[in-house]
C-alpha positions in Angstrom: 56.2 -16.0 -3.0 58.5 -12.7 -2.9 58.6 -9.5 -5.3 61.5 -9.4 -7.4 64.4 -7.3 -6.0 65.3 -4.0 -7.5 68.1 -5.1 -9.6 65.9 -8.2 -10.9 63.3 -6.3 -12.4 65.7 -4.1 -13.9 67.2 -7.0 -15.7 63.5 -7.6 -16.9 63.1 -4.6 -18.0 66.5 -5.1 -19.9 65.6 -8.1 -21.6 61.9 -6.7 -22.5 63.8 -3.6 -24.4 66.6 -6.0 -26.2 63.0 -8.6 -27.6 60.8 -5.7 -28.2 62.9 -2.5 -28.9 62.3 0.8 -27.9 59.7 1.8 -30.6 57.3 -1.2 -29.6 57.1 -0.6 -25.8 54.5 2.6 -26.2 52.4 0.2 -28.1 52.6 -2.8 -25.4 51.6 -0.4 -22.9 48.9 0.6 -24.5 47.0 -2.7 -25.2 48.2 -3.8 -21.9 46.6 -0.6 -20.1 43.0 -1.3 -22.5 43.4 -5.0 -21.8 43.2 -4.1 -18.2 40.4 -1.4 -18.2 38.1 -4.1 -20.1 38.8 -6.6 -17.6 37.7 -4.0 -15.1 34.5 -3.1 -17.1 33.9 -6.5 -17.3 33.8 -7.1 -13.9 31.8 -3.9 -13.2 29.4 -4.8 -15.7 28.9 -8.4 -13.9 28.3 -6.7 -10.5 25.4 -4.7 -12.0 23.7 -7.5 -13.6 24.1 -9.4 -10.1 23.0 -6.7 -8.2 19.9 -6.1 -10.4 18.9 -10.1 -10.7 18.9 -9.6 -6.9 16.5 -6.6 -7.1 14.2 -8.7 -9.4 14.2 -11.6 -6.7 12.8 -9.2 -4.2 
């Protein structure tokens, strides 16, 4: 699988701008950027409880 060339992700970006408009991008950007710091916490979160039911084991 390759990355998108330059002028292909500008057409994405294009097309993204003509479905959503201008004023709506902010606001995808936003719940995309929380959307991905709970996944993160999440994660985080699941390493702790791992780590601790391996202290408990011990």
């Amino acid at each position: 699988m390759h990355f998108p060339l330059p002028w292909q992700l500008l057409l994405i970006l294009l097309v993204i701008l003509i479905v959503f408009g201008a004023s709506k991008l902010p606001e995808l950007g936003r719940g995309l950027g929380e959307g991905i710091r709970n996944f993160k916490k999440s994660l985080s979160e699941e390493d702790k409880k791992e780590l601790e039911g391996k202290k408990e084991e011990q």
